[in-house]
N, C-alpha and C positions, 0 to 999 in steps of 0.2 A: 690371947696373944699368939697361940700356937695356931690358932684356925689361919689369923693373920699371914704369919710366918708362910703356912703352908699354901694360902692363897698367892702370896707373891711368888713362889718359887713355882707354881704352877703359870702364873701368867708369862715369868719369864722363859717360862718351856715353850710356851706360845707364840711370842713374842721371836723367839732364837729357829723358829719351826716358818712362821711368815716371811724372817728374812731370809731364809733358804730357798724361798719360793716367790722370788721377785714377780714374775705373771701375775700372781691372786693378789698382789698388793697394785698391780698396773693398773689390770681390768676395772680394780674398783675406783681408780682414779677415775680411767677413761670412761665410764660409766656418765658420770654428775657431771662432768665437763660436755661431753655430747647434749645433755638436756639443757644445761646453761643454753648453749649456740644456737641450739634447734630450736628453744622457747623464744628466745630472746629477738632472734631473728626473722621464725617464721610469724609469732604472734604478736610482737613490737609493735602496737603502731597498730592494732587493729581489734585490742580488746581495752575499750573506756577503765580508768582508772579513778575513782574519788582522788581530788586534791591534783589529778595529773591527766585528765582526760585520756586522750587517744595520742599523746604523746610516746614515743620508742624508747627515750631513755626514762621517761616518767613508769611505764612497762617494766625493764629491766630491773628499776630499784623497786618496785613492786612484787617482781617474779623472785627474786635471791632469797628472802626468809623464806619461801616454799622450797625452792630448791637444797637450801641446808637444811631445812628440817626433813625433807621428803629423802635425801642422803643416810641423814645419822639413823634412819627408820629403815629405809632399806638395808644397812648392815645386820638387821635380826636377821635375815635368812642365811647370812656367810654365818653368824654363830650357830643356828641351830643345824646346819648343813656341817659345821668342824664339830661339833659335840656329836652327831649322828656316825660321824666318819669313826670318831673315835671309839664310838659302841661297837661299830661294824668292825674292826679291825681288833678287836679284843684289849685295846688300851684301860677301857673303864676296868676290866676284870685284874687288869696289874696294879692300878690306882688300889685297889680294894684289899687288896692283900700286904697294903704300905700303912704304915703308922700315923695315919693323918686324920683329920677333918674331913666329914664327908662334903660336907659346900664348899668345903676348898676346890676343888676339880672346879664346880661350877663359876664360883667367883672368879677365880683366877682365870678363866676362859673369857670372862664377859668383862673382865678389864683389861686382857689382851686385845679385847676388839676395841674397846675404847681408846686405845692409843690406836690404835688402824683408823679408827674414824677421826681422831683428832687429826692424824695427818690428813686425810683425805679433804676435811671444811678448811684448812690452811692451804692446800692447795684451791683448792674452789673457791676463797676467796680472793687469792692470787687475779684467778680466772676472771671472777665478777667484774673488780675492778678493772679487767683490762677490757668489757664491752661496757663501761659504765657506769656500774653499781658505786654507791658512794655511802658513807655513813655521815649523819647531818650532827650527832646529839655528843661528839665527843670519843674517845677511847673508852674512859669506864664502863661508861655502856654497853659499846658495842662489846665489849668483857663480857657484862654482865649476860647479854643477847647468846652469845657462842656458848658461854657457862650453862645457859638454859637446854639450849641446842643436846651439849652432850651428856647433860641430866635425861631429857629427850631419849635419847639412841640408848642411852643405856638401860632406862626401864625396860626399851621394847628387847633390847639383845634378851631379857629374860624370858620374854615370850617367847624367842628364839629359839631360848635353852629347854623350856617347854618343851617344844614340840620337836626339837630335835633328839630328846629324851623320849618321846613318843611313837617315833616313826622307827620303820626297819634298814632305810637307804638314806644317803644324804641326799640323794637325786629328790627323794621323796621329803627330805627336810626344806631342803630349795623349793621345791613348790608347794608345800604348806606354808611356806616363810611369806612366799610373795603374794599367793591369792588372797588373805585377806588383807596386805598391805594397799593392795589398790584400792578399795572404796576409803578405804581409811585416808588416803592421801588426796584421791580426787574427789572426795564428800566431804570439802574444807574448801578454808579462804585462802588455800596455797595460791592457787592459778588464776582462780577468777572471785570477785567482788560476789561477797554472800547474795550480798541484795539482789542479783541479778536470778539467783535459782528460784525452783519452784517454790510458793511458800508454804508447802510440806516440808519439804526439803532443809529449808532454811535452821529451822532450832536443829536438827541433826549435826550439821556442819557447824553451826556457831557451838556446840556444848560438843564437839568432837576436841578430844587432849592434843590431837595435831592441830589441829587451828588455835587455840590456846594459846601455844609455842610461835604459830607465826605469828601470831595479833602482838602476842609479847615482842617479838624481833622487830616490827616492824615500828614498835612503839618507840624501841631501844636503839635502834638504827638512824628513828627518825626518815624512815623509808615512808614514801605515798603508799593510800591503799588500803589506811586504816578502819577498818569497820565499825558504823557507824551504830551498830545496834547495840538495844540496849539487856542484852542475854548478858550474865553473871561475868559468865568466863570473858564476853567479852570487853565489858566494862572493867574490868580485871584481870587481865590478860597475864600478865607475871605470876599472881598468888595462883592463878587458875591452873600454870603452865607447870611450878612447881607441887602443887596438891597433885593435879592427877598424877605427874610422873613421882612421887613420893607413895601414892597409894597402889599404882601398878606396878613400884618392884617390892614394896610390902606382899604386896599378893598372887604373883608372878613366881618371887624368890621362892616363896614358902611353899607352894605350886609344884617347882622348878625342883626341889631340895627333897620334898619329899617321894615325888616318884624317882630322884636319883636312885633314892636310898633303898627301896623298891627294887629297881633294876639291879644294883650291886648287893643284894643281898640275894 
């Protein structure tokens, strides 16, 4: 109950730290909104979709589950980049010397960004639906879909806190965060139809946790696009989408927790 306590009061430090700092909560809108437009518009209309061919708006509602999952994944580098900052500026060292829970710090960090990313896929699907994007399967769903989404974001924020625990600069958290997010986001069925890649390629990207998540949304959305193979996760895209992101903050946390304890010790 105390660990609890102390993790909330930590996020809301976070939380009261981000509203001060209106910019870092802009950027990461204007971020996912530029790749909406850029995706949507420059590749519309000219990469074949199962169930929607080479249709622009068949593209669009094809493109969205990549783009909110490829979103709630990109905010690991803004948490391991604000936990980095706070080593750097000797905040962990005052944390340490307070009557708390050592994962409190952690937790409370990595659910302050979960509210930052909950706003940011509320806006971006503002966005979506205003070049298109539609959901076919009802409200619950699409719940169910976002609910995944920021299960999603939040495992990786742990990886976040990883490596922002690990590094000496947040410069250097920021691009630890983001180099291995690219293969991870473009080695999936975000962008383009599995079936189209090499077929080396192909079990990589279909048993990848990010594709998972999209196959799941797109199932839940009711969006075109849906891969047709018959790999685990993708025949099972939801149980697939919650196992991985269940076992990477199981293994991430304890990861995460221990070399805190580590550093402040």
């Amino acid at each position: 109950m105390s660990s609890t306590a102390d993790s909330l009061v930590i996020a809301r430090r976070n939380l009261i730290r981000m509203s001060r700092i209106p910019e870092m909560v802009l950027f990461g809108l204007i971020q996912p909104v530029m790749f909406v437009v850029l995706f949507a518009y420059v590749f519309g209309g000219s990469i074949s979709v199962p169930g929607a061919g080479l249709s622009a708006v068949g593209y669009r509602e094809f493109l969205m589950a990549g783009i909110f999952a490829q979103t709630v994944t990109f905010a690991t580098a803004g948490a391991g980049a604000g936990i980095a900052d706070d080593m750097h500026k000797g905040l962990i060292d005052r944390f340490r010397s307070l009557p708390m829970a050592r994962g409190a710090v952690l937790t409370g960090r990595t659910l302050a960004d979960l509210v930052q990313t909950t706003l940011t896929v509320i806006v971006l699907a503002v966005v979506a639906l205003l070049v298109g994007w539609r959901i076919h399967e009802g409200i619950p769903k699409a719940l169910g879909a976002f609910a995944l989404l920021l299960l999603l974001g939040y495992s990786f924020s742990w990886i976040g806190a990883l490596i922002g625990l690990s590094v000496r600069t947040p410069e250097a958290a920021t691009s630890g965060g983001l180099i291995w997010l690219f293969p991870v986001t473009f080695i999936s069925n975000a962008f383009v139809p599995t079936e189209n890649m090499a077929s080396w390629l192909q079990p990589i990207a279909e048993w990848n946790p990010f594709s998972a998540t999209v196959q799941a949304c797109r199932v839940l959305f009711g969006n075109p696009g849906v891969s047709p193979s018959d790999a685990w996760p993708m025949v099972h895209p939801v149980w697939a989408s919650i196992i991985w992101s269940v076992v990477i903050i199981a293994v991430f946390r304890t990861l995460a927790v221990r070399k805190y304890r580590k550093v402040a010790n």
